[in-house]
PLY file of the C-alpha trace (Angstrom):
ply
format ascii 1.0
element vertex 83
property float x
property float y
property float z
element edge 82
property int vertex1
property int vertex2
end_header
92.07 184.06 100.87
89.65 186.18 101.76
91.29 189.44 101.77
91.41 188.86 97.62
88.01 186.99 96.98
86.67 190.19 95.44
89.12 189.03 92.62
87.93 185.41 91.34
85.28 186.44 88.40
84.62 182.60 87.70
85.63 179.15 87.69
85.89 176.11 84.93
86.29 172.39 86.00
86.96 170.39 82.84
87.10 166.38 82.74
90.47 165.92 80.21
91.37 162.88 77.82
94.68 162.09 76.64
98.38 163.60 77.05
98.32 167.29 78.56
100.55 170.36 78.44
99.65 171.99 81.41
102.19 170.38 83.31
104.31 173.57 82.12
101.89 176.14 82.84
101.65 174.93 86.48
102.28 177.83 88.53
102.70 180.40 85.90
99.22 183.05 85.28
98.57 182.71 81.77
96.20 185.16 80.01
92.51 183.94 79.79
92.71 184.51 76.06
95.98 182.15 75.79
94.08 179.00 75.31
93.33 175.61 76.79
94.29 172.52 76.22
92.47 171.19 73.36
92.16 167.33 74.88
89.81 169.40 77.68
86.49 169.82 76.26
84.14 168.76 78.54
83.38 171.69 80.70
82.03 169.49 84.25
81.49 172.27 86.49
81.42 176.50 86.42
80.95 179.22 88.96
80.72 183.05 88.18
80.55 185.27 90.72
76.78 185.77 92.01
76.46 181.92 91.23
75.20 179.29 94.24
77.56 176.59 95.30
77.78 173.05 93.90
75.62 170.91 96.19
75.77 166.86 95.72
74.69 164.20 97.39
77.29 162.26 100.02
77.18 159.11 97.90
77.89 161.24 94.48
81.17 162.16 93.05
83.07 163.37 90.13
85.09 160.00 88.98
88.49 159.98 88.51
90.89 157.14 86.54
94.18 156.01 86.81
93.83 155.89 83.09
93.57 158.54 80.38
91.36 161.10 82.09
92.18 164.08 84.25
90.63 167.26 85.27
91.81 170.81 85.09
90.26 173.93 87.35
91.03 176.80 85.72
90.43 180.10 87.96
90.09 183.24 86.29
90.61 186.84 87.66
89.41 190.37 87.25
92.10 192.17 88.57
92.50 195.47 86.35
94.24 197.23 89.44
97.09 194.50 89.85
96.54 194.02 93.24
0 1
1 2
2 3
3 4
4 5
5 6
6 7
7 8
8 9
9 10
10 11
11 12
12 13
13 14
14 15
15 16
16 17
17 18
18 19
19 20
20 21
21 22
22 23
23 24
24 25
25 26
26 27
27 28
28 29
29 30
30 31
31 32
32 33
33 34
34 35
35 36
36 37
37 38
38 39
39 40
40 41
41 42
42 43
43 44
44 45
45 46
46 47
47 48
48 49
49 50
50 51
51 52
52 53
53 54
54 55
55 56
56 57
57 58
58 59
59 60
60 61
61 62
62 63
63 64
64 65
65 66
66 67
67 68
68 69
69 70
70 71
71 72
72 73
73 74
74 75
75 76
76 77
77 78
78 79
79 80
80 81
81 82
């Protein structure tokens, strides 16, 4: 929204293997210093704030499975003011 954009400080796309436990942090802020999930450790994509968008060709992609893989975005804030 754009009325709190001024809040994102930077993004994280990670490609995931395995079993995850996000599933019970969906929907619930979690301190940026709480963690990740270990399986995710291949860091696909970032964006900080001052950073250019992602640009790809039409034909390219990020590949997704049915199998073991996944991806997580995690968002992270700089909201000191709780707004």
């Amino acid at each position: 929204q754009q009325a709190t954009r001024h809040l994102v400080h930077h993004l994280v796309l990670s490609e995931c293997d395995g079993a995850s436990h996000f599933g019970s942090l969906e929907g619930n802020p979690t301190p940026c210093n709480a963690g990740g999930d270990p399986n995710c450790r291949s860091v696909v994509y970032g964006w900080a704030v001052g950073g250019d968008a992602m640009q790809v060709p039409e034909v390219a992609g990020i590949p997704v499975t049915k199998d073991r893989h996944y991806y997580v975005l995690e968002i992270h804030y700089n909201n000191p003011d709780s707004e």
